[in-house]
Biopython code that builds the backbone (N, CA, C, O; Angstrom):
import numpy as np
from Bio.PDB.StructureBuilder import StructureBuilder

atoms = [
    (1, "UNK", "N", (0.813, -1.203, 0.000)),
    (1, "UNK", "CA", (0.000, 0.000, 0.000)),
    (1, "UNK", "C", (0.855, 1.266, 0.000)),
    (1, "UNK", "O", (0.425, 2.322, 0.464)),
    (2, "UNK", "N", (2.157, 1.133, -0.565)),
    (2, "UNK", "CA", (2.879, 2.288, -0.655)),
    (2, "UNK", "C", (2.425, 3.574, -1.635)),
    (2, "UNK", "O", (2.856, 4.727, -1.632)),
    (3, "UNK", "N", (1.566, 3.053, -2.337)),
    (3, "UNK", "CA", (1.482, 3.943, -3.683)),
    (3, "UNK", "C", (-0.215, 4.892, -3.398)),
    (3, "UNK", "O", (-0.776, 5.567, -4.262)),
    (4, "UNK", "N", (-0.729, 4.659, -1.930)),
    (4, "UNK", "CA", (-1.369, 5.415, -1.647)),
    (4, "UNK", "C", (-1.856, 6.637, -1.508)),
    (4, "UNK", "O", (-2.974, 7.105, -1.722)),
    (5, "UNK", "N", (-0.462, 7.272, -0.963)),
    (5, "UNK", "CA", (-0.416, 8.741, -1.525)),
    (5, "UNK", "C", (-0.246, 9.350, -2.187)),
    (5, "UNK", "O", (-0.386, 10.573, -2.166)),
    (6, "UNK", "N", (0.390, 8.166, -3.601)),
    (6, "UNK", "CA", (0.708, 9.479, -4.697)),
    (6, "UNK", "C", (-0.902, 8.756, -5.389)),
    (6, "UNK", "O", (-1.309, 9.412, -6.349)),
    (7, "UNK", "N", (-1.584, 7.826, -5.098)),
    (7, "UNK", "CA", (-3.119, 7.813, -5.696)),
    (7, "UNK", "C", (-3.758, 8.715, -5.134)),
    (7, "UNK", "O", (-4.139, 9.513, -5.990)),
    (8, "UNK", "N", (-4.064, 8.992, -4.164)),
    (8, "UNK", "CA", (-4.496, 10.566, -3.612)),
    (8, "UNK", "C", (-4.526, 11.827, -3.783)),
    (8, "UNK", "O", (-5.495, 12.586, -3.793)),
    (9, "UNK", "N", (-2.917, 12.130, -3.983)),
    (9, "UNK", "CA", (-2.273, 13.350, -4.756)),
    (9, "UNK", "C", (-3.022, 13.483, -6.323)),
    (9, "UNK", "O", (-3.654, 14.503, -6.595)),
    (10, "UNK", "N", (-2.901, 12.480, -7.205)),
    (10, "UNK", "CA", (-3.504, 12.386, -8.396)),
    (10, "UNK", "C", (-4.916, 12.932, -8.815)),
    (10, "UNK", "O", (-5.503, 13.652, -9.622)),
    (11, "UNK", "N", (-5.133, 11.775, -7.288)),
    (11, "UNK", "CA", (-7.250, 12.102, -7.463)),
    (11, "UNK", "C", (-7.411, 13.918, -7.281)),
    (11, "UNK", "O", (-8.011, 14.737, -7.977)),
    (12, "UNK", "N", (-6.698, 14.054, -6.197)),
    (12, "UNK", "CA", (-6.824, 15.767, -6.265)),
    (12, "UNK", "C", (-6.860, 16.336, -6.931)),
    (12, "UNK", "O", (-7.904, 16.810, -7.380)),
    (13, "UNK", "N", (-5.278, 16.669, -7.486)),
    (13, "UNK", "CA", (-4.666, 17.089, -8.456)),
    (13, "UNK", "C", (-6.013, 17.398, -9.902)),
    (13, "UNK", "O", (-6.456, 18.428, -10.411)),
    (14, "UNK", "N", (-6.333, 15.600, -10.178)),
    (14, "UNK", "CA", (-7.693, 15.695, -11.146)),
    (14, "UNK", "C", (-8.908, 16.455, -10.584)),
    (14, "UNK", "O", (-9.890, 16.945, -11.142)),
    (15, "UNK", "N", (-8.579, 16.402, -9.483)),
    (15, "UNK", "CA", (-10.207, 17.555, -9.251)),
    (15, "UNK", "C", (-10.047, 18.895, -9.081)),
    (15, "UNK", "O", (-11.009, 19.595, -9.396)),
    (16, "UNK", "N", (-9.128, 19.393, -8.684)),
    (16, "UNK", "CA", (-7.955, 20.673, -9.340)),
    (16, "UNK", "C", (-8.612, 21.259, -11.096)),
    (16, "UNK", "O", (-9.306, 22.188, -11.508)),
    (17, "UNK", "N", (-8.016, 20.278, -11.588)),
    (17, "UNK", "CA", (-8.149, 20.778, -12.799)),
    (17, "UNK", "C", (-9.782, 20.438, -13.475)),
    (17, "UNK", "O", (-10.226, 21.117, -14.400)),
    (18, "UNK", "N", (-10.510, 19.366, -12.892)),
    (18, "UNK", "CA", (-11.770, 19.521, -13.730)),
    (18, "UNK", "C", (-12.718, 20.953, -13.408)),
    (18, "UNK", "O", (-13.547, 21.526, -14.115)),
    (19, "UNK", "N", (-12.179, 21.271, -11.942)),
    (19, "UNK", "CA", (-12.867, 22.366, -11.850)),
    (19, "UNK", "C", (-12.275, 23.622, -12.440)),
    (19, "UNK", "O", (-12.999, 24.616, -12.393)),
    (20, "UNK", "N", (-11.011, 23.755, -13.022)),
    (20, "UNK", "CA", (-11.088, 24.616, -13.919)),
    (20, "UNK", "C", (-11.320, 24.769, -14.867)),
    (20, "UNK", "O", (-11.282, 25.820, -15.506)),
    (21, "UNK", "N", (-11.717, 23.410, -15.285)),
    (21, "UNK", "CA", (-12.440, 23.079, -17.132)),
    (21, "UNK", "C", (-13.776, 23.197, -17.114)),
    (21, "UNK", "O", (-14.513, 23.225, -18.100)),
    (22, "UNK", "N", (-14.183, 23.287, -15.600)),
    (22, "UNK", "CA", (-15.730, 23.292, -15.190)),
    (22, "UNK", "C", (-15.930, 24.890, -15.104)),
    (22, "UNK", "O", (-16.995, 25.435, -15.392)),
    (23, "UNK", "N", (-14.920, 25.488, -14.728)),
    (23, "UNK", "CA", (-15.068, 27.224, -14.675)),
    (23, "UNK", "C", (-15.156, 27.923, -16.108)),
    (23, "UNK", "O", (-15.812, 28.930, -16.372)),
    (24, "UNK", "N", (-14.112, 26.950, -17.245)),
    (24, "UNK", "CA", (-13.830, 27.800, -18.333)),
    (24, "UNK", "C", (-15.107, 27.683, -19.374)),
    (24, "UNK", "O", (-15.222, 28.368, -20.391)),
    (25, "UNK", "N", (-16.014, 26.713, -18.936)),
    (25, "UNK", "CA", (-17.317, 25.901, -19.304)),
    (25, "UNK", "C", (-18.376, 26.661, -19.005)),
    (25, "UNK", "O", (-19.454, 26.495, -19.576)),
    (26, "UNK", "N", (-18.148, 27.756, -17.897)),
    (26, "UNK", "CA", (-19.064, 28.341, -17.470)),
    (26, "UNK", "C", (-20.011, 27.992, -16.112)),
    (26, "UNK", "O", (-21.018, 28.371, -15.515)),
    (27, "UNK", "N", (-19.115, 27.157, -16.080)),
    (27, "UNK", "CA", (-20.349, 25.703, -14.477)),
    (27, "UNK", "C", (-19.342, 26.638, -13.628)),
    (27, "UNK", "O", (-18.429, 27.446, -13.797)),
    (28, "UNK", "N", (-20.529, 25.648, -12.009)),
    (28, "UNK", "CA", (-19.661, 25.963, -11.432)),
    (28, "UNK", "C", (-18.721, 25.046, -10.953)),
    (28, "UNK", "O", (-18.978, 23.853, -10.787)),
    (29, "UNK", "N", (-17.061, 25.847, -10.606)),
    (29, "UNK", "CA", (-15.623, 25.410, -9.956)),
    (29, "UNK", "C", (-15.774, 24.609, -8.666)),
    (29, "UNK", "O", (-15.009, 23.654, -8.526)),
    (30, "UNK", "N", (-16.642, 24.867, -7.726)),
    (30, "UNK", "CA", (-16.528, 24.089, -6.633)),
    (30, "UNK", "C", (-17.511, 22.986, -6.567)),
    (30, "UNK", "O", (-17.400, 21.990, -5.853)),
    (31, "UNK", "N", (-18.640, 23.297, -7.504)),
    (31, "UNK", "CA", (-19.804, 21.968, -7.423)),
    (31, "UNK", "C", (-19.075, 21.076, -7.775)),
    (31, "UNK", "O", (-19.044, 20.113, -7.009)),
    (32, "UNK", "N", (-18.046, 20.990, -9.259)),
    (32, "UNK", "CA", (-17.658, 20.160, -9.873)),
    (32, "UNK", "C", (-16.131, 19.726, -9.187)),
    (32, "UNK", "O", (-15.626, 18.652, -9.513)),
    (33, "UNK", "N", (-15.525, 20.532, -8.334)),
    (33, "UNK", "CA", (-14.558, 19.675, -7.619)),
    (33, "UNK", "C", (-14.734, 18.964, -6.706)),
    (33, "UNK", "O", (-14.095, 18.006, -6.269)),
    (34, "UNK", "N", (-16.127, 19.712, -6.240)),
    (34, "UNK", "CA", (-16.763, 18.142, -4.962)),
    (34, "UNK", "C", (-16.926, 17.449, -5.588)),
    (34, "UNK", "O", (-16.289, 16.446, -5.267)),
    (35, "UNK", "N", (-17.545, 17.305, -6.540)),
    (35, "UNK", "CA", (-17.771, 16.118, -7.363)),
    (35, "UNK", "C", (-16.854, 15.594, -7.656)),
    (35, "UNK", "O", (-16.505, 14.817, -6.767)),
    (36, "UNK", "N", (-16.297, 15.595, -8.389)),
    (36, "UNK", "CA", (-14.777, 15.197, -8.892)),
    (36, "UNK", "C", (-13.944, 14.584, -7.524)),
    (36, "UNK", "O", (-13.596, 13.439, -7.809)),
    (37, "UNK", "N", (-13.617, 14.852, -6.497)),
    (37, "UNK", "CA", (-13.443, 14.706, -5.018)),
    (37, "UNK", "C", (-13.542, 12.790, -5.061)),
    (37, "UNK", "O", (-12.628, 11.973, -4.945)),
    (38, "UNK", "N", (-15.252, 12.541, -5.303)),
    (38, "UNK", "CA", (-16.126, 11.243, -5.381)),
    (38, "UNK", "C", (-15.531, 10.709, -6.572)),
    (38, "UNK", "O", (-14.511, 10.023, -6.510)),
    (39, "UNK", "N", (-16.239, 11.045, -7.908)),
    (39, "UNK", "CA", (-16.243, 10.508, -8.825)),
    (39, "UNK", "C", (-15.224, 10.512, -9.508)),
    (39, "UNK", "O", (-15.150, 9.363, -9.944)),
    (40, "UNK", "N", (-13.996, 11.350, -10.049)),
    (40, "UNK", "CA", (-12.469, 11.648, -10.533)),
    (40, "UNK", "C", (-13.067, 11.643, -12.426)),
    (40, "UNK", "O", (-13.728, 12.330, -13.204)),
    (41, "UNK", "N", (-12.435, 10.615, -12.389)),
    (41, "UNK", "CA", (-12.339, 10.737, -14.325)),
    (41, "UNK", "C", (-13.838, 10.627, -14.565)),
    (41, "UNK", "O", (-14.093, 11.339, -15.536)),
    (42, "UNK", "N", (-15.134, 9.942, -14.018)),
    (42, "UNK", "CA", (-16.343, 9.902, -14.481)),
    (42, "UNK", "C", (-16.418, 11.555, -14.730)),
    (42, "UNK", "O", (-16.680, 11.761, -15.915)),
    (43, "UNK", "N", (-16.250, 12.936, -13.879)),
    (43, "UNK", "CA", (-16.276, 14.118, -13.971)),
    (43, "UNK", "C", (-16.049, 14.502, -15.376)),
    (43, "UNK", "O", (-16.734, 14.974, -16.284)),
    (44, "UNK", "N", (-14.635, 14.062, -15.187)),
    (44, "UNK", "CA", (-13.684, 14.661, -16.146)),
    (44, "UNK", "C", (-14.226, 14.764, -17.515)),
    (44, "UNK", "O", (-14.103, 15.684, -18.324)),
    (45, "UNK", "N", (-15.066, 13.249, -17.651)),
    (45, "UNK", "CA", (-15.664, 12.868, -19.376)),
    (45, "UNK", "C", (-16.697, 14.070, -19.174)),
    (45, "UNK", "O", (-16.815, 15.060, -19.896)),
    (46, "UNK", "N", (-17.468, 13.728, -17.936)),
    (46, "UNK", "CA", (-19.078, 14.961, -18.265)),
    (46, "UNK", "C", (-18.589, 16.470, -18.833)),
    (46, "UNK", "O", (-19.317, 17.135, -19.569)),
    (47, "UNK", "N", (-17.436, 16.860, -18.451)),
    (47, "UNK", "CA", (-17.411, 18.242, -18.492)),
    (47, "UNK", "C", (-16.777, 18.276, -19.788)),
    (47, "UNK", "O", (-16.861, 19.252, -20.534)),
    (48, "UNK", "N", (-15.997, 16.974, -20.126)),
    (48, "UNK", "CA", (-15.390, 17.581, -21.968)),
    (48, "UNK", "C", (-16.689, 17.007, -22.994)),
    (48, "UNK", "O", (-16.656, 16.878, -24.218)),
    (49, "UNK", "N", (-17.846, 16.708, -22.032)),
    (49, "UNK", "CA", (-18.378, 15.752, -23.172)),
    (49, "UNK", "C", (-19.724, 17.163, -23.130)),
    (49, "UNK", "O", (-20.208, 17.508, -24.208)),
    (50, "UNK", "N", (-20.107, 17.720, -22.068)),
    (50, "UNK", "CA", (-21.443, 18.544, -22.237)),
    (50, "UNK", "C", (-20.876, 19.939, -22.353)),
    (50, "UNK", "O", (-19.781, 20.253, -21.886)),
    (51, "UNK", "N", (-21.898, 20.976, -23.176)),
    (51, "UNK", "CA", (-21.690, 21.889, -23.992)),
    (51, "UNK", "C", (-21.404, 22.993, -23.022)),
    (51, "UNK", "O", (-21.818, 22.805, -21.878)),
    (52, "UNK", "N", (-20.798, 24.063, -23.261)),
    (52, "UNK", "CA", (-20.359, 25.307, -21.993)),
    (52, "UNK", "C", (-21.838, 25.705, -22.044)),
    (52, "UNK", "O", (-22.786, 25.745, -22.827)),
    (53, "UNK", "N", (-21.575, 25.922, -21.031)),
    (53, "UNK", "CA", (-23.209, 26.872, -20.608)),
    (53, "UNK", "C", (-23.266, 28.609, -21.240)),
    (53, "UNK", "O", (-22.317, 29.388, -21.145)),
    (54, "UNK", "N", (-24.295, 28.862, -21.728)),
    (54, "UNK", "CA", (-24.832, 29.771, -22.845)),
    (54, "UNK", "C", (-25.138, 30.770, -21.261)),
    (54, "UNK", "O", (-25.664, 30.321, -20.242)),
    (55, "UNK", "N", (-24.582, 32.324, -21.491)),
    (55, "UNK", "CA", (-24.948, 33.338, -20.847)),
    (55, "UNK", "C", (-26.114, 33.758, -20.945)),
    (55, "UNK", "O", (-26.556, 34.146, -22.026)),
    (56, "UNK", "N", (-26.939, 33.755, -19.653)),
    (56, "UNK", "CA", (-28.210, 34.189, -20.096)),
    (56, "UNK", "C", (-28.085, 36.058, -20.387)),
    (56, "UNK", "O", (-27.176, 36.873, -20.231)),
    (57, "UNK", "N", (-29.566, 36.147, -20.891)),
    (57, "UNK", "CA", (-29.644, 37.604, -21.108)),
    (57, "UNK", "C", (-30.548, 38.498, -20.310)),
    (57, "UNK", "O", (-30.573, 39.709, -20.534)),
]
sb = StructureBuilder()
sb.init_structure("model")
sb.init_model(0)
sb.init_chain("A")
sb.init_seg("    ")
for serial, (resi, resn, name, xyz) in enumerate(atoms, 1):
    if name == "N":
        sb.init_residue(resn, " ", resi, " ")
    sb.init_atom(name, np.array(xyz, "f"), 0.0, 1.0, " ", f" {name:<3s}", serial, name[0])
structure = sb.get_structure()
């Protein structure tokens, strides 16, 4: 079980960055790093796979 912490570091790290792909998307940064937190790469696909969110008027 040595390789525990750098699996940890990783999972972060990935929820780090989905929430900035989740910010540049227009979502929000912290819904999607809790999420990401749980779920890791399942996140990762939703946010490159669904469309940026349209500014309302």
């Amino acid at each position: 079980m040595r390789n525990t912490g750098e699996y940890a570091v990783g999972w972060f790290t990935l929820s780090l960055i989905n929430a900035g792909l989740a910010q540049a998307k227009g979502r929000s940064g912290l819904g999607w790093w809790l999420a990401s937190l749980f779920f890791g790469p399942i996140c990762t696909f939703l946010i490159v796979v669904l469309e940026p969110v349209k500014p309302r008027l």
